[in-house]
N, C-alpha and C positions, 0 to 999 in steps of 0.2 A: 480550393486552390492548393497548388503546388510549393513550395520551399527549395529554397536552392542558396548553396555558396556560390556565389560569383569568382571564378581564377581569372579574368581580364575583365579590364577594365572595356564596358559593354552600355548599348544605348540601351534601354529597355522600358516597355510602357513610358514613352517622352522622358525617359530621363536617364541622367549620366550615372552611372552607377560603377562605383571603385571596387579594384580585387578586393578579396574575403568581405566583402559585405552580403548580407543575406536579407533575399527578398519573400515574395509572397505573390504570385502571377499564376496565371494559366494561359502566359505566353507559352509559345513553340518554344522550349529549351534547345540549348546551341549546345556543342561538343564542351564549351570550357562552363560550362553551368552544372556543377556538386550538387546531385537532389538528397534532397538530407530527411523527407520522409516516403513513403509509397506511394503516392500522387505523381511522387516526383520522381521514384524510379521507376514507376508506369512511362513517365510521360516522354522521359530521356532513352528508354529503351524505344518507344514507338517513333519517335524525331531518330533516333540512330539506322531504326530498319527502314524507315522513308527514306533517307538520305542515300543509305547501302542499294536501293534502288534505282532512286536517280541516277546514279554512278551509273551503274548497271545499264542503266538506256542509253545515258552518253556515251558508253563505251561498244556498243551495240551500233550506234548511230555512228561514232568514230569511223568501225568496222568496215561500214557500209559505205562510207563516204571512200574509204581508202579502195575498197574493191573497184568503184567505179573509176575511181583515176584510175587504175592498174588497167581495166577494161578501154577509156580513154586510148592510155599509153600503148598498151597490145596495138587497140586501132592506129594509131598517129595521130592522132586528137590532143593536142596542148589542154589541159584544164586551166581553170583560171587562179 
């Protein structure tokens, strides 16, 4: 398992858990989660590159969404 500072106050494994307190999980680390050994900076760099991806898709998808209004609009097509 992982080790982490907690910087916000965060739900985790069912429970409420206060700034600067330190856990023991091998939840998915969140951006405001301090890993404080190599488990945990493994685990916060792989949750960072996932995340930097999702981005990536939604912003791709944004894209694509907005070309097609444009396409709409050229035609005279109201979108909704």
């Amino acid at each position: 398992m992982a080790r982490y500072r907690i910087n916000a106050l965060s739900f985790i494994d069912n429970k409420l858990v206060q700034e600067g307190e330190e856990i023991e999980t091998d939840a998915t680390p969140s951006a405001h989660w301090e890993p404080l050994d190599k488990p945990g900076q493994k685990a916060s760099a792989e949750a960072a590159a996932a995340e930097a991806e999702r981005v990536a898709q939604l912003q791709t998808q944004a894209a694509a969404v907005q070309g097609a209004a444009q396409v709409l609009a050229a035609a005279g097509i109201e979108s909704a």
